[in-house]
N, C-alpha and C positions, 0 to 999 in steps of 0.2 A: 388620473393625470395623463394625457397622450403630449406627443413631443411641442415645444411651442410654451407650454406650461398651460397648458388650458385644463382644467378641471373637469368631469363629463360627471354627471350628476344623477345618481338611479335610485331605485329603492333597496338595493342592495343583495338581492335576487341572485343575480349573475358574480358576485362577490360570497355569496354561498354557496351558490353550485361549485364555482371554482375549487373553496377550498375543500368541498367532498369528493372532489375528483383527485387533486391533491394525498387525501386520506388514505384511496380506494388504492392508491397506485403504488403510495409507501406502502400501505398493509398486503398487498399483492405477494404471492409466492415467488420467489425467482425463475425465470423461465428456465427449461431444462438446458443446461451445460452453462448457464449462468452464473459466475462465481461467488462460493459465499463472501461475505464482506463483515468483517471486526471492528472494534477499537483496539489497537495498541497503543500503549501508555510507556513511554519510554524516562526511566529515572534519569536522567543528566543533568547538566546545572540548572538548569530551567525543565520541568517535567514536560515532556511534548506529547500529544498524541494524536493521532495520525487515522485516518480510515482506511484500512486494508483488502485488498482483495486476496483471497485465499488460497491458494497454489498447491493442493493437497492429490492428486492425481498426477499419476506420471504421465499424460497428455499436457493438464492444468500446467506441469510445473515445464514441460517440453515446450511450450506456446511461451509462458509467461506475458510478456510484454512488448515482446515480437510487434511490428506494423503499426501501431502508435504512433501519434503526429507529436502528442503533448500529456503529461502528468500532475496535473494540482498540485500544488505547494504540503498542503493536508491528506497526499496520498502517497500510497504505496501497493507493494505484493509481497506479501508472506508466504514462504516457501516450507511447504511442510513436510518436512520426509520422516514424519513417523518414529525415527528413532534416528540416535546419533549417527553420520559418516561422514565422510571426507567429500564433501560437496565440492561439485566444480561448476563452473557457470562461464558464459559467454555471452556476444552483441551481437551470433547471428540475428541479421534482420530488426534488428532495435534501434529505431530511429533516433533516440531521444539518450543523451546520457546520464547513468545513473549513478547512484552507489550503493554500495552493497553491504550491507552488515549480516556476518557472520555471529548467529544466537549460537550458544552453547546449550545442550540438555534441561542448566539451570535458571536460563533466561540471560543469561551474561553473556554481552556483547563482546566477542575474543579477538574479533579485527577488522577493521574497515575496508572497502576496496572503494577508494573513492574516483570520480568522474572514470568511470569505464564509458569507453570509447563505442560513438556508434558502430554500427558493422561490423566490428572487429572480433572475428574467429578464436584469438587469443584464448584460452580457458582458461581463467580465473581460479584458485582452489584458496581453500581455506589451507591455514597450516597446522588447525586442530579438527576434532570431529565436530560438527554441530547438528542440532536438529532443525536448526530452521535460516533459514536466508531472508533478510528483508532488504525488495528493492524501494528504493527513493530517487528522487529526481537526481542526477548529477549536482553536487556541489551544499545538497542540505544539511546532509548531515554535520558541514561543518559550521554554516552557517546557523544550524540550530540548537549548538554547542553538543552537539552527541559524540562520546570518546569510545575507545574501548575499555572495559570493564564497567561502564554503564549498565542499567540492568532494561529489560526488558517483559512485560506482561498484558496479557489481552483485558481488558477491563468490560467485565459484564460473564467474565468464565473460567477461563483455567486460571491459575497461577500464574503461571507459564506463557508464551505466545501460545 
């Protein structure tokens, strides 16, 4: 179909190459400094899950989201530090607002920081230790009924994010 509603009519050739190119490009390695990318599957009233980029390096998680125009509705970044602390986070350079769920060790969601402000220096902290931070667009989480004590887990791996 091209615009107009006209139909183009083949043997179907160029409709197979397509989808082997398709194939070639999902089954591809990630190019180096590429972030890995998850499922997370978040318990709250309605079960959400989300496609994550991965923020496991103190560069990865120093960047984050930084220079960004726009973030999918079904996205996010998962901040991974390894073991539990006292995360702090901020909007240097973050065009787009977000919110922030603070995971606990156990996968338990301990507090939200919602609509964090673009630009804004501010540093954010948790009021408990967590192992992981996940950013979302400004305004989802509430919209997609996620609380604190919610639970949170990667689907296809850990328990856990």
């Amino acid at each position: 179909m091209v615009p107009g509603g006209t139909t183009v009519k083949g043997d179907g050739m160029g409709k197979a190459i397509g989808l082997l190119i398709c194939a070639l490009l999902l089954a591809a390695p990630l190019p180096a400094g590429a972030a890995e990318t998850a499922r997370l599957r978040i318990e709250a009233a309605h079960p959400v899950v989300l496609s994550v980029e991965i923020a496991d390096t103190p560069a990865a998680r120093a960047t984050g989201l930084m220079h960004r125009d726009a973030l999918a509705a079904g996205r996010g970044m998962l901040f991974d530090y390894g073991r539990p602390v006292m995360a702090r986070m901020w909007m240097k350079n973050t065009r787009i607002p977000l919110d922030m769920l603070f995971i606990d060790a156990d996968g338990v969601i301990r507090h939200i920081h919602a609509m964090a402000r673009p630009f804004d220096e501010t540093v954010i902290a948790t009021p408990v230790a967590v192992r992981w931070v996940l950013e979302i667009g400004g305004g989802r989480a509430d919209a997609l009924g996620i609380r604190a004590g919610d639970r949170a887990r990667r689907e296809g791996g850990p328990a856990k994010p």
